[in-house]
N, C-alpha and C positions, 0 to 999 in steps of 0.2 A: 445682424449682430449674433442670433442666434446660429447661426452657420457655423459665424468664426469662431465662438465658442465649442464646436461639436468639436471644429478641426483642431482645434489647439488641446481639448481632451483626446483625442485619438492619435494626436503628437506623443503626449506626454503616456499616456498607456503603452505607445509601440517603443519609446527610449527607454522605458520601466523595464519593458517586453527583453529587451538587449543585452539593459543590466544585469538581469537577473542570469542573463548567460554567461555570468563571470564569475570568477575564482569568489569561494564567500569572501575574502575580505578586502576585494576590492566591490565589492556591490553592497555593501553592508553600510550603511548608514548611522548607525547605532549599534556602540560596543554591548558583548554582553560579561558580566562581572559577576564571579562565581563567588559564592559566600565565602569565609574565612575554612582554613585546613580543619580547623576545632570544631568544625560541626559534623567532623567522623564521629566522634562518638556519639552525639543524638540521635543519625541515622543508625548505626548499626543496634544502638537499642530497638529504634523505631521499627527496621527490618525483621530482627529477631523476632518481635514479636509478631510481625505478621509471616514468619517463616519464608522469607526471602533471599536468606542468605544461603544459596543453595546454588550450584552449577549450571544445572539446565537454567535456570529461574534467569540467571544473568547471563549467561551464555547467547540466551535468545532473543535477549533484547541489542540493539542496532550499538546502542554504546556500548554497554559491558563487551560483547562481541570484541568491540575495538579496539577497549583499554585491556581487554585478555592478552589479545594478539599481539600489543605493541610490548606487554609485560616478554610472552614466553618468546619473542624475538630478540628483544633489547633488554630485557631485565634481568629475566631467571640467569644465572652463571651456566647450569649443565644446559646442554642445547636438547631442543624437541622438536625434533624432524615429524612427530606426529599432526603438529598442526598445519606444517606447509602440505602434509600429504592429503591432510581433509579439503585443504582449500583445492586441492587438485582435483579431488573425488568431485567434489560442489560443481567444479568448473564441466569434469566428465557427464553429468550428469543432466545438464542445462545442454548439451548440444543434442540435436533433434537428426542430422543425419548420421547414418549407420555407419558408413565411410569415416568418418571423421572418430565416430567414438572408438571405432575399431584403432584408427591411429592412435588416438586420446588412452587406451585400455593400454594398449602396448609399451607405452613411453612410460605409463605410472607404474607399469608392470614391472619396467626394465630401473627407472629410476628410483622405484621402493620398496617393492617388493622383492624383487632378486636382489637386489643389494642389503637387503636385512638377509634374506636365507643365506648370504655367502661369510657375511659376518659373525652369524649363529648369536644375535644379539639377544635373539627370544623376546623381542618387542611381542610378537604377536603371535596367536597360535600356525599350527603348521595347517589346520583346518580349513581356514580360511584360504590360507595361498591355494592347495590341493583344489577346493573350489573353482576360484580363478582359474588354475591352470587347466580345467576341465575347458572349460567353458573358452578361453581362445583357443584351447586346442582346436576346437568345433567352429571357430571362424565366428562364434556368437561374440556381442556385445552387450545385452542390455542394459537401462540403464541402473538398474541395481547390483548390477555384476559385483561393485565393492560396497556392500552392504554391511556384511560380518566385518569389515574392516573399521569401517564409522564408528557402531558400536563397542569394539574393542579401542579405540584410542579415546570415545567418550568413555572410557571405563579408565584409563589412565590419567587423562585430565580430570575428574573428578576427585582423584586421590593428593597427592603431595605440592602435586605444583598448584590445584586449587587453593591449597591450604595457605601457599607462600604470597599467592597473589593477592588473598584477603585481609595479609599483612603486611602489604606494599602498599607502595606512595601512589599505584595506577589503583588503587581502590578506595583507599581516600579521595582520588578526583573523581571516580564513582559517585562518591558519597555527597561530595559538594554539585554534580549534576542532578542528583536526586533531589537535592535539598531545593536547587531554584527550581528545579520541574515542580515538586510539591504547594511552593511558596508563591508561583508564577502569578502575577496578578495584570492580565492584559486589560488594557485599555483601545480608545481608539489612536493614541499616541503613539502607539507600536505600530501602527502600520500608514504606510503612505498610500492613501484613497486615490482611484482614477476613476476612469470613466463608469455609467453605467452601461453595465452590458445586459441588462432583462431584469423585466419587471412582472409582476406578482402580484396577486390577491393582497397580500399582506404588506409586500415590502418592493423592495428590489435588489439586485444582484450587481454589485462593483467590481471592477479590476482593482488590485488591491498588493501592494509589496510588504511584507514583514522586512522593520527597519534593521533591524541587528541580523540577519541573515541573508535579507535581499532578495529572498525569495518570494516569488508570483505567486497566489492564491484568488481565488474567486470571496469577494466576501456579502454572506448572504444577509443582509437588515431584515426584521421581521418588525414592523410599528406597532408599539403596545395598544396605542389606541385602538390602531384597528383591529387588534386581534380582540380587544375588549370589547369595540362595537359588532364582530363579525362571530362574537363569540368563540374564536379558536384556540381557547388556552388549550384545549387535550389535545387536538390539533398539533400545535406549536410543540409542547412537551412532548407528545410521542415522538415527532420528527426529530427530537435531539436524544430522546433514547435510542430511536434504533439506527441513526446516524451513529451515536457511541458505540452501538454494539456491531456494525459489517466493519465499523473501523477499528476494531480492537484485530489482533490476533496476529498469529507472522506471516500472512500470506492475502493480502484482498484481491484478488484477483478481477482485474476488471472491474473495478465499483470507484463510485468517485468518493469518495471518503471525508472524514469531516479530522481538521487537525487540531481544532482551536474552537471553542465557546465562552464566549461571556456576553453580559450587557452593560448598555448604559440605562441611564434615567428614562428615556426612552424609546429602547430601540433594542432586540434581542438581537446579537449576532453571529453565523456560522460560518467558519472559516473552511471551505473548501476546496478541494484538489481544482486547479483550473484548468479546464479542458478548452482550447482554445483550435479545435478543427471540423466546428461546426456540430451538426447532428446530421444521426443518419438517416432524416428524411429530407434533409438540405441536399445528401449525396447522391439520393436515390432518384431526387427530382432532376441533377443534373446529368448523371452515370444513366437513366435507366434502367434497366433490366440488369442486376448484376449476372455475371456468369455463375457456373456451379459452383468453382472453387473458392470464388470470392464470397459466396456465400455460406458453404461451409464455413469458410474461415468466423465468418463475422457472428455464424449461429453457435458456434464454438466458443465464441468471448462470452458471448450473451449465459450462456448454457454455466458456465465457468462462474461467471460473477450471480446467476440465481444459487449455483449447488452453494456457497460463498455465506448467503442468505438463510437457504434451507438449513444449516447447520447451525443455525442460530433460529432455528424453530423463527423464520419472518417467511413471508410471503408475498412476493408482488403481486398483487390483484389485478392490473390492469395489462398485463402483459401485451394485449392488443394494440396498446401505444404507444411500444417501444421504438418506431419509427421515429418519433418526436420525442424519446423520452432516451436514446442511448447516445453517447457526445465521442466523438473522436476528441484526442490527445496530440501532440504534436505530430508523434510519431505513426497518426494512421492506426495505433490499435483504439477497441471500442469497448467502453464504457458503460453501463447501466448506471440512473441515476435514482439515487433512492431518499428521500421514499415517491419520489413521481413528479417531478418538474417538468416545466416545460419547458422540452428546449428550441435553441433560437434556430431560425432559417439562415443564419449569416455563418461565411466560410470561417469569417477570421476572430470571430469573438462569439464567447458564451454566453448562453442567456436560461438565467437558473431562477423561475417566477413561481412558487407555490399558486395549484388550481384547482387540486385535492391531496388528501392524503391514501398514495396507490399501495402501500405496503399494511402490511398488518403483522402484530405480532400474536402468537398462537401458546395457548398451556394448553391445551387439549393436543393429545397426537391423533385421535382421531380427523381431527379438523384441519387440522395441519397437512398431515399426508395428501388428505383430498385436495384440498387448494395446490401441492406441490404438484401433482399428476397432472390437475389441470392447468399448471400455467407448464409445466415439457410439453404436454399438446398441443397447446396453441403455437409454443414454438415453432414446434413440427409446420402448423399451418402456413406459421410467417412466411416458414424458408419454402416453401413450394409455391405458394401465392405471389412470392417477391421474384422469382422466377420463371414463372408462367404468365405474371402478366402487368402492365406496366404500374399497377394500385400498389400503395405503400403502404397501405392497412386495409382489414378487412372490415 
């Protein structure tokens, strides 16, 4: 009986697993219902006063980004060719061979650059082009090559057409996504629970869908009781502060990240990023010996997701465990899990089980630096150790 029951949760996780690879709203379960247009004006008090209404400020968050773009595409009347030329730069800039951005530099050159110089529209200085045209003359591309150019159309969108868009109907739906992000009161009715995928000191780790999006997340239970009889309230609390703090910012690089925290009566819960392609001492046990390159690569995510940390003055203490502690993603790239899980031996599913708490967070820089030095060097050791011989930690 207990069999049948594994197999009928490992059903219903891998059909969740499917779902969630479809369009949001054919996988979405549960509508979501944005507050009435009349609560612009609560937020915009609300904003002003915490100085939010600012360009960069919404620019750089994933909606305002959105509802910008769709404003200076389909809203504004006069057109602004400066925003499709930033998405171009964006796109330039993300390619990693030299070949391609050389083509990529060319095309932007010829599609927006020489065609404002022939115009004489005086969109941008003549600076900047002079620049550019140095630098393909030289068969260079790097990837800052349109640098001065970013910065000159962030200097024009910050002006007029900000002004217009703060006074449109895409800023008032700003303001009603603000208002339920603020107001968001999650339960465990939001989300449809699966299988367990790893267990914990504390709690344990479910496959788990958010019903109004349909999107897969890992969801982490931590048991009050037992954090009460194991004594780990600081424990528990630090790991949701500095889970808050690698996942804030516009860039996590490699880090599994936390989307979502609330509790119940009892049971504290952490929603996180679900990595579902094992860990890398699953791979290592099967792969062997990685080659060099494949291990650059992976000592490169790793390296990515601590500086990620560093920058938020935390520190992974146990870096020696990151064989068991880093999770591939669908797509083969690798993960650091913070603040130190253990992860599972299995290919197809994750396993996120509190065994200590491996991060620390640092007010001293003195103290900080030092733990930073020593967890680059151990890296150093990983990746030579993991190459030289067939041990997946030291």
């Amino acid at each position: 009986m207990a069999d049948l029951e594994a197999v009928l949760a490992d059903v219903s996780y891998l059909m969740a697993m499917e779902k969630s690879k479809c369009t949001p709203a054919a996988r979405a379960s549960k509508k979501i219902l944005l507050p009435d247009p009349s609560v612009r004006s609560v937020m915009v008090r609300y904003m002003e006063k915490l100085n939010e209404i600012q360009f960069d400020k919404i620019f750089n968050q994933r909606l305002g980004y959105l509802l910008f773009r769709d404003f200076c595409q389909n809203v504004v009347q006069e057109q602004v060719p400066q925003f499709k030329f930033y998405e171009e730069i964006k796109k330039y800039e993300k390619m990693d061979s030299l070949e391609e951005r050389k083509k990529k530099a060319r095309e932007i050159y010829d599609t927006f650059v020489m065609r404002e110089l022939l115009s004489n529209s005086n969109l941008y200085s003549k600076n900047s082009a002079e620049q550019v045209q140095k630098l393909l003359a030289k068969g260079d591309a790097p990837q800052n090559l349109y640098e001065p150019y970013v910065e000159e159309i962030f200097t024009y969108l910050r002006g007029e057409i900000f002004s217009k868009f703060v006074e449109s109907e895409k800023f008032t739906r700003f303001c009603q996504w603000k208002n339920l992000e603020l107001n968001i009161q999650l339960s465990m009715n939001d989300f449809s629970v699966h299988r367990i995928i790893g267990r914990g000191g504390f709690g344990e780790v479910y496959g788990c869908r958010k019903a109004d999006t349909g999107k897969m997340y890992a969801m982490k239970c931590l048991d009050k009781k037992r954090i009460k009889m194991k004594q780990g309230e600081t424990l528990a609390l630090n790991e949701r502060i500095m889970l808050s703090l690698v996942s804030t910012g516009q860039d996590c690089p490699f880090i599994v990240c936390m989307t979502y925290a609330f509790h119940t009566p009892d049971k504290l819960c952490f929603i996180l990023d679900l990595m579902n392609g094992g860990d890398l001492h699953y791979h290592l046990s099967q792969h062997g010996v990685f080659n060099e390159n494949e291990m650059k690569f992976y000592a490169a995510e790793v390296i990515l997701g601590l500086e990620h940390m560093h920058r938020r003055f935390i520190v992974y203490r146990c870096v020696r465990h990151l064989p068991g502690g880093a999770l591939y993603c669908t797509y083969g790239a690798l993960f650091p899990k913070i603040p130190g899980h253990k992860g599972s031996r299995s290919k197809r599913f994750l396993s996120e089980g509190v065994i200590t708490s491996f991060a620390y967070f640092f007010q001293s820089p003195a103290s900080f630096y030092l733990w930073k030095r020593n967890s680059l060097y151990i890296i150093y050791i990983l990746y030579y150790s993991s190459r030289l011989s067939d041990r997946t930690s030291i």
